[in-house]
C-alpha atoms as one frame of an Amber mdcrd trajectory, in Angstrom:
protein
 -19.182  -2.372 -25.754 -15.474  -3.401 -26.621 -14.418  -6.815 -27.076 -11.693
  -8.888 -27.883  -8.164  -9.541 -26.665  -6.954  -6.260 -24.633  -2.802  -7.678
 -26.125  -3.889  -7.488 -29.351  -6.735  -4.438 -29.191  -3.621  -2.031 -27.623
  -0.492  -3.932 -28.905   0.901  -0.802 -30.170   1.063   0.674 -26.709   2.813
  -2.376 -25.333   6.595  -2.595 -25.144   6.753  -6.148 -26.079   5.039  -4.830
 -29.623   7.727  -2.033 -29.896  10.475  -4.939 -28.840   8.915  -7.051 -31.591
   8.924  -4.316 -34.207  12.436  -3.824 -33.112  13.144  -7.413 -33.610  12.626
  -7.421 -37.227   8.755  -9.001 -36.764   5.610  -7.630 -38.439   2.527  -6.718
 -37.522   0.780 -10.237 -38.120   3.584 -11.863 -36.635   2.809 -10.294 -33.132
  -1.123 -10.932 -33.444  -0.089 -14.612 -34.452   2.260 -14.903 -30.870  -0.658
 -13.346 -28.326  -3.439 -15.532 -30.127  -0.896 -18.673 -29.730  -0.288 -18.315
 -26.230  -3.540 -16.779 -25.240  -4.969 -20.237 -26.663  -2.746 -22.416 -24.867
  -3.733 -20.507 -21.376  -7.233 -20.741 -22.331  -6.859 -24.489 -22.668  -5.548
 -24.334 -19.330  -7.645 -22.341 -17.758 -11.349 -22.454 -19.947 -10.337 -18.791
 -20.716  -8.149 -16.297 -22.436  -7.631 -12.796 -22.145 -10.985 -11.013 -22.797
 -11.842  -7.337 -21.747 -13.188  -7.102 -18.514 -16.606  -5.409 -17.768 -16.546
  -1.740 -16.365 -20.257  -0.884 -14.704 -21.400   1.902 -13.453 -22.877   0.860
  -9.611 -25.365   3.297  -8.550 -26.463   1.290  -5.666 -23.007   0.429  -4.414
 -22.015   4.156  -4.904 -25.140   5.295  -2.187 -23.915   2.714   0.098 -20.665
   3.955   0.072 -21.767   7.654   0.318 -21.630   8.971  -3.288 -24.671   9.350
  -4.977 -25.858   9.974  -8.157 -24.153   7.141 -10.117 -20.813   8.695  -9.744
 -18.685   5.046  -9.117 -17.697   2.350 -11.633 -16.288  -0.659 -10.994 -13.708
  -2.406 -12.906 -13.968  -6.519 -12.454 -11.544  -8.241 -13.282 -12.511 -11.511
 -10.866 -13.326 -13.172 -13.892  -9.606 -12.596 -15.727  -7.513 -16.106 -16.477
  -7.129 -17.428 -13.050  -9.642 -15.397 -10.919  -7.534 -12.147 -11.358  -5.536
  -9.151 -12.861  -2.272 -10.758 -11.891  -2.295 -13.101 -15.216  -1.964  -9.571
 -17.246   1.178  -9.166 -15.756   2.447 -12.911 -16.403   1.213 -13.086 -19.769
   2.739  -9.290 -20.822   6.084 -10.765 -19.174   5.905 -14.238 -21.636   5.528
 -12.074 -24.735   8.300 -10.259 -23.660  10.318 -13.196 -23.018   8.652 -15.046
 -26.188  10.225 -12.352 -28.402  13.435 -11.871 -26.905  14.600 -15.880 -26.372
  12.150 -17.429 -28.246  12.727 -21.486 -27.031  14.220 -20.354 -24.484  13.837
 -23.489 -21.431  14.843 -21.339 -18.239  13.134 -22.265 -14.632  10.643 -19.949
 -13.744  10.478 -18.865  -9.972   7.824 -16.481  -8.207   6.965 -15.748  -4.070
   3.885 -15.936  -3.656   1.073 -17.653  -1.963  -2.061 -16.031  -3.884  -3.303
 -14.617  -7.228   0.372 -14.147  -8.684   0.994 -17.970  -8.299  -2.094 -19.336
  -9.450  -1.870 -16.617 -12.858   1.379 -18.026 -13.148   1.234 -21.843 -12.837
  -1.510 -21.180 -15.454   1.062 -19.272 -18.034   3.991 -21.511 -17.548   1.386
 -24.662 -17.378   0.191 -23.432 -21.275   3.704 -22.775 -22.752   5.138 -26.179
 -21.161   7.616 -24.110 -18.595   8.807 -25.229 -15.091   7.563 -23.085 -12.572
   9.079 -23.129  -8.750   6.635 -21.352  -6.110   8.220 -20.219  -3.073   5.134
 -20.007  -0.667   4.672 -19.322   3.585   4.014 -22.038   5.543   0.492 -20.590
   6.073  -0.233 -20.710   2.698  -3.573 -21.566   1.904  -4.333 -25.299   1.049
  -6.797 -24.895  -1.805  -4.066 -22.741  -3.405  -1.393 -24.941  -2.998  -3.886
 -27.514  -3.782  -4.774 -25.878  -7.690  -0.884 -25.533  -7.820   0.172 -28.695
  -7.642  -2.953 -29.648 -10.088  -1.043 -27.289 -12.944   2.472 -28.815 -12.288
   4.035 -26.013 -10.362   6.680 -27.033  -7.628   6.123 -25.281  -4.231   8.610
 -24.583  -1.926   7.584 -23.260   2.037   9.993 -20.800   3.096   9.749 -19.816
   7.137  10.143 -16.877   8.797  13.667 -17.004  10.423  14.438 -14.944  13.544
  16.548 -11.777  12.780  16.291 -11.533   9.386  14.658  -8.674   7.682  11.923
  -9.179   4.854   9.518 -11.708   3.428  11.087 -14.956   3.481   9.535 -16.034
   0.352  11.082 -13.399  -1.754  14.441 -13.770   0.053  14.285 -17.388  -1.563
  12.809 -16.211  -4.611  16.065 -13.872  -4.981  18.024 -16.515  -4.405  17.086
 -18.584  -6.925  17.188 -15.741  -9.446  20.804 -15.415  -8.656  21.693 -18.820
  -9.106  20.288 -18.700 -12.955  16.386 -18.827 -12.071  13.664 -16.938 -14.487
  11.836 -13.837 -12.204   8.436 -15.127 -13.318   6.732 -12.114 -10.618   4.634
  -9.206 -10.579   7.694  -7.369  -9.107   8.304  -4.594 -11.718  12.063  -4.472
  -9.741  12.594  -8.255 -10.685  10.609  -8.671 -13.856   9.998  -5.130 -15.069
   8.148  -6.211 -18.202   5.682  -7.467 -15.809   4.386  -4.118 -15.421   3.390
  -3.694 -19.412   1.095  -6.210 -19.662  -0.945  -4.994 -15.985  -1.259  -1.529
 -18.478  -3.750  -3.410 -19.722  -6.478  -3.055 -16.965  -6.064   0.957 -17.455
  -6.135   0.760 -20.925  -9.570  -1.156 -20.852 -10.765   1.187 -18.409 -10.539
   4.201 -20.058 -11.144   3.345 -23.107 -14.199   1.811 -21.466 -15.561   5.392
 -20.254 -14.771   7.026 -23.447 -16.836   4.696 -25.183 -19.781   4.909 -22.361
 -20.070   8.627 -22.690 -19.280   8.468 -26.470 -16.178  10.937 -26.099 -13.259
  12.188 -24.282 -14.111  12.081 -20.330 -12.584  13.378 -17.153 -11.885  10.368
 -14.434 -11.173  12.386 -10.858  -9.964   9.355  -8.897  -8.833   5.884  -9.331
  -8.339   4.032  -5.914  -6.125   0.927  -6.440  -5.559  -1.490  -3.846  -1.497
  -1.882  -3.478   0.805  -4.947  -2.078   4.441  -4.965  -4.292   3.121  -1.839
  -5.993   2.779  -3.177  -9.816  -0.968  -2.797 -10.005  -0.875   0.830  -8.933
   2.393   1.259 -11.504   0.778  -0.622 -14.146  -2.395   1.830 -13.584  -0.506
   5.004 -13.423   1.435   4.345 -16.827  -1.938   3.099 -18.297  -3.807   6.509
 -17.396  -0.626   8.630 -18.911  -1.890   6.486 -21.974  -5.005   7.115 -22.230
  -4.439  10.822 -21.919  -2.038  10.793 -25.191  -4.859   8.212 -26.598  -7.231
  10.910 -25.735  -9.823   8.736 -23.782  -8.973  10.906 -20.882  -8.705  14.627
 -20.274  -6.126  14.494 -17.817  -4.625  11.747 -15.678  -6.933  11.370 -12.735
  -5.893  11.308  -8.535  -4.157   7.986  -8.075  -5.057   6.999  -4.405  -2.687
   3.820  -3.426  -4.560   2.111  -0.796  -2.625  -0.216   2.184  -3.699  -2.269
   5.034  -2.595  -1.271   8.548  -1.049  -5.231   8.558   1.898  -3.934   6.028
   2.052  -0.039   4.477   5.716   0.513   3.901   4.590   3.061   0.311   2.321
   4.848   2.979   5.587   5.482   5.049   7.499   6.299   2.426   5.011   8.811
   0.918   4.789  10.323   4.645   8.998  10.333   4.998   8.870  11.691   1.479
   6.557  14.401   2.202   8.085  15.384   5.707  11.516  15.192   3.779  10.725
  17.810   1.136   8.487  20.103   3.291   5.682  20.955   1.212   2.563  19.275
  -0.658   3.533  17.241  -3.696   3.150  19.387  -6.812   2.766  17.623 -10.302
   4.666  20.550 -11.527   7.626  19.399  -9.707   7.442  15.888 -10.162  10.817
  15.382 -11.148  12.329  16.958  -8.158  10.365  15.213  -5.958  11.392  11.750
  -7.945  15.009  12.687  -7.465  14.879  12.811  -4.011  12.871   9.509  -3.643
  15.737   7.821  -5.514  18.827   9.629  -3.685  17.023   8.482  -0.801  15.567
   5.345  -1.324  17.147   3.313   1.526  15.640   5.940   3.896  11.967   5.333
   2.498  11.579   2.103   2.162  12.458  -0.699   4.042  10.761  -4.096   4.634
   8.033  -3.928   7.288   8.904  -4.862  10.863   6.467  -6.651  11.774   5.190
  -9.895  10.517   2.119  -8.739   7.731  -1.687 -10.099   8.849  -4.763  -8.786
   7.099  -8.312 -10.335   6.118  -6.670  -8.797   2.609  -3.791 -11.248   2.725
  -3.119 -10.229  -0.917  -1.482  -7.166  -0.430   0.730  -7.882   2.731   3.987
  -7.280   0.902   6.860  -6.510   3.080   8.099  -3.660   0.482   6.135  -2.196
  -1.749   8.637  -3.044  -4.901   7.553  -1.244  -7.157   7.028   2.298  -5.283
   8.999   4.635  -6.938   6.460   4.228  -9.896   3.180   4.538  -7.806   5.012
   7.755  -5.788   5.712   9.412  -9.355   1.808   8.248 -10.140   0.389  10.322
  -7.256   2.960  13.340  -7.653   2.053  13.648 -10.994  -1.510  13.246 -10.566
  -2.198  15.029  -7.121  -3.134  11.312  -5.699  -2.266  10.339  -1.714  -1.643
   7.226  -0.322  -4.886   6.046   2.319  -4.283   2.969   5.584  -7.369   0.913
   6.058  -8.530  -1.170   8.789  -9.258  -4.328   8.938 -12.818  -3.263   9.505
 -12.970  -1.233   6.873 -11.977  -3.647   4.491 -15.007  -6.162   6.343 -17.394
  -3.579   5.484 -15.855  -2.889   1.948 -16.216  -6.025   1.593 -19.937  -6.783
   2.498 -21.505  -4.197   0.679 -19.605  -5.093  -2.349 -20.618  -8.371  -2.217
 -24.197  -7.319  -1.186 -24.494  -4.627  -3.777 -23.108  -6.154  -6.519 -23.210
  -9.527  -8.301 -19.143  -9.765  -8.187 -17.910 -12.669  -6.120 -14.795 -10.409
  -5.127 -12.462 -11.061  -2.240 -11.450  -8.626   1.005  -7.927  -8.035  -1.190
  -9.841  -6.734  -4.438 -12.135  -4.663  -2.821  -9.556  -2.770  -0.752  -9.245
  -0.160  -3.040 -12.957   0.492  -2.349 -12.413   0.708   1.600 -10.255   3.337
   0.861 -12.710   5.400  -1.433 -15.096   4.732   1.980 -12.609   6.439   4.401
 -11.586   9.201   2.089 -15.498  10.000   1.603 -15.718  10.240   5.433 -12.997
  12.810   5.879 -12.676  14.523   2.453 -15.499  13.885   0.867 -15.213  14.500
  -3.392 -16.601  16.659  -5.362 -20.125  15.975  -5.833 -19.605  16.278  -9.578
 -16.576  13.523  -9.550 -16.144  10.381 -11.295 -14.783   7.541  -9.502 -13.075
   4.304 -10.361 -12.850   1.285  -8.322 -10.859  -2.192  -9.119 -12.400  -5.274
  -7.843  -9.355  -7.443  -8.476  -9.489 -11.246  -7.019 -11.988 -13.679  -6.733
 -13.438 -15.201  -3.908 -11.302 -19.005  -3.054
């Protein structure tokens, strides 16, 4: 069983411990930063950053349709602040740590869920301001715990005519005008994405150590909103193939709600645009043309996002040039629940399992259900799941 601190257990995979090294710092003195700040969030929160348990759900795989033990479930409800998104946060304040050490700047971030709570908890322990831009639907108990860690929120309204998520329009302002990106945006903030390796890194390092050697992982189904969960995953995995935990990266399925997919209609333009099945072996073709034509991809969603998995209702999936080059390179696909497919996900997670997991962290699972219903796996595959949020 691993334990300790996943910054310190894979610091020499992280950027921030490369930017360190670069820095002039030693070994110890990187160790000494993550256990500072991981003990001021844990005074903040009653927790630091501990690996995460990875169980193998026999029960929960039957329900779903796959038998023989074949699913594992990575929870990470029970991560500083109920989720994965404090990875993120935390990898970006090492960065930040390192690089303008004392350095006072406001830190801003849009959002209404997860990424704000992780966050008021990070800039809570290291004494930063933090400004929330929020909807005006936001939910009270979270704006509630906000304003209980000392971050300021700010409602931002839809406004007629104007195109993309209010919040983030505000969020972008700020930025411009001198504010911190304290996000899970890997286009705002793209150290963000290091520290969310973390989750992958844990994983497969988890089922190495399960099956005491190198293993082959078929799929990973990750649930995705901005995009810097499924990023953060798909660099992980390319890890722990050079780390040897894995044989080879495995299918990176990027599952959306039918309340905002803009990466599903990108990977469908993309597809239609080049004419054939992605091929890893042409990866980098395919990732040119996604970047010559970006602005014909991806655009913010028309219409106004609604979903029992609120979480993910990003406007633009930020970050999707990453998660494209993740399923290219891996032979992965891009899957659009419904809403009562994440209610069922839901349920029998919560009825098979002990995690207290929310309709937003068990997406990734509805989309392992309606894959197994039209292209059912191999009956010999091994499949990973992220249960990602807690129940509020």
């Amino acid at each position: 069983m691993l334990t300790g601190n996943s910054f310190i257990r894979y610091r020499t995979l992280l950027d921030s411990y490369r930017a360190a090294l670069a820095r002039g710092w030693s070994d110890a003195d990187y160790v000494a930063l993550v256990q500072r700040l991981d003990e001021a969030v844990a005074a903040v929160d009653s927790r630091g950053f501990a690996i995460t348990p990875l169980t193998k759900e026999p029960q929960l795989g039957a329900a779903v349709g796959l038998p023989g033990g074949r699913l594992w479930v990575k929870d990470d409800t029970g991560n500083v602040a109920g989720s994965h998104k404090g990875r993120h946060l935390f990898g970006l304040m090492l960065h930040d740590a390192i690089a303008h050490e004392g350095h006072d700047r406001e830190l801003v971030i849009a959002s209404c869920g997860n990424a704000a709570l992780a966050a008021a908890v990070v800039a809570r322990a290291v004494g930063r301001r933090l400004r929330v831009f929020i909807p005006d639907d936001a939910p009270p108990s979270v704006v509630a715990r906000l304003a209980q860690l000392g971050a300021v929120t700010v409602e931002c309204a839809r406004v007629p005519g104007e195109r993309g998520d209010p919040c983030y329009l505000r969020f972008r302002d700020a930025v411009v005008s001198g504010a911190m990106p304290f996000s899970c945006q890997g286009t705002d903030a793209p150290d963000s994405i290091d520290g969310g390796r973390t989750i992958a890194l844990e994983l497969a390092e988890q089922l190495c150590d399960s099956h005491r050697g190198r293993i082959h992982l078929d799929r990973i189904f990750v649930q995705v909103g901005g995009g810097a969960l499924a990023a953060a995953c798909a660099r992980g995995m390319a890890d722990a193939v050079r780390m040897r935990w894995l044989d080879a990266l495995p299918r990176l399925h990027a599952v959306q709600t039918q309340g905002a997919a803009p990466l599903a209609r990108a990977w469908r333009l993309l597809r239609e645009r080049m004419g054939r099945d992605p091929s890893p072996a042409r990866a980098d073709e395919w990732m040119a043309a996604a970047a010559a034509h970006a602005d014909e991809l991806m655009w913010p969603w028309e219409d106004t996002p609604h979903s029992v998995a609120y979480g993910i209702l990003d406007d633009v999936t930020y970050d999707w040039l990453e998660v494209v080059d993740g399923m290219v390179r891996s032979g992965g696909s891009t899957l659009i629940v419904s809403e009562d497919e994440l209610t069922r996900a839901n349920d029998l997670a919560r009825r098979h399992t002990a995690i207290d997991v929310d309709h937003t962290g068990t997406a990734g699972l509805a989309g392992l259900m309606q894959l197994n219903a039209t292209y059912p796996p191999g009956s010999d595959e091994t499949i990973a799941v992220l249960f990602t949020g807690i129940t509020r």
